[in-house]
N, C-alpha and C positions, 0 to 999 in steps of 0.2 A: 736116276734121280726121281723121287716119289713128286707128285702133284704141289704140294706141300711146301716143298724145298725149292723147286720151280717159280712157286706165286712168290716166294720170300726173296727170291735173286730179281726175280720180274719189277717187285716193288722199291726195290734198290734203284734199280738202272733209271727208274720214276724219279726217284727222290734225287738223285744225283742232278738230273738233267732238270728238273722244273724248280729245284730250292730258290735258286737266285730271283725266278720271278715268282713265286708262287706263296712264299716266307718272308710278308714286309710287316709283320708285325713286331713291335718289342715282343721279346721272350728270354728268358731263362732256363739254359737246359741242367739238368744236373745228371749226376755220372756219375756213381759208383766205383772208387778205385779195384774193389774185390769184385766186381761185375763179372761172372764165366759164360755169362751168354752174348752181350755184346763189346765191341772196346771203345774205346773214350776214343779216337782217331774219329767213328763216328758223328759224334757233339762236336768234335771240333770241326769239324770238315762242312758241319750243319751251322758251323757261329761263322766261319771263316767264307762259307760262301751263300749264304742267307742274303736279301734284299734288304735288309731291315741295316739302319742306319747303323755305327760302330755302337755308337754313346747309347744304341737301342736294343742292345744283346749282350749276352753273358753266358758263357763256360763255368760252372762249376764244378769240378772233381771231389765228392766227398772220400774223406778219408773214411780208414776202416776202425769200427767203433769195438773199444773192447770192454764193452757196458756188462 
């Protein structure tokens, strides 16, 4: 695995572990249903274990726009 791919599994295992105290703010995440780089399980796993109060958070999945 290059250096790269390492810090990006590294920053994961961060985020997984500190969200619940470290994310008490309201926030809005939004998510891209055609996303190829990450997946919406993601946002959610960040809305469903965030500190930040229910009534203080939000999921959004955008759909995909055929503008």
């Amino acid at each position: 695995m290059n250096k790269t791919g390492f810090e990006v599994l590294k920053m994961i295992d961060e985020v997984k572990e500190n969200v619940s105290t470290n994310l008490t703010v309201p926030f809005l995440a939004l998510h891209g249903e055609a996303d190829e780089l990450t997946y919406p399980e993601g946002s959610h796993f960040i809305h469903a274990n965030a500190g930040t109060p229910i009534e203080h958070k939000r999921v959004e999945v955008l759909k995909v726009c055929s503008c």
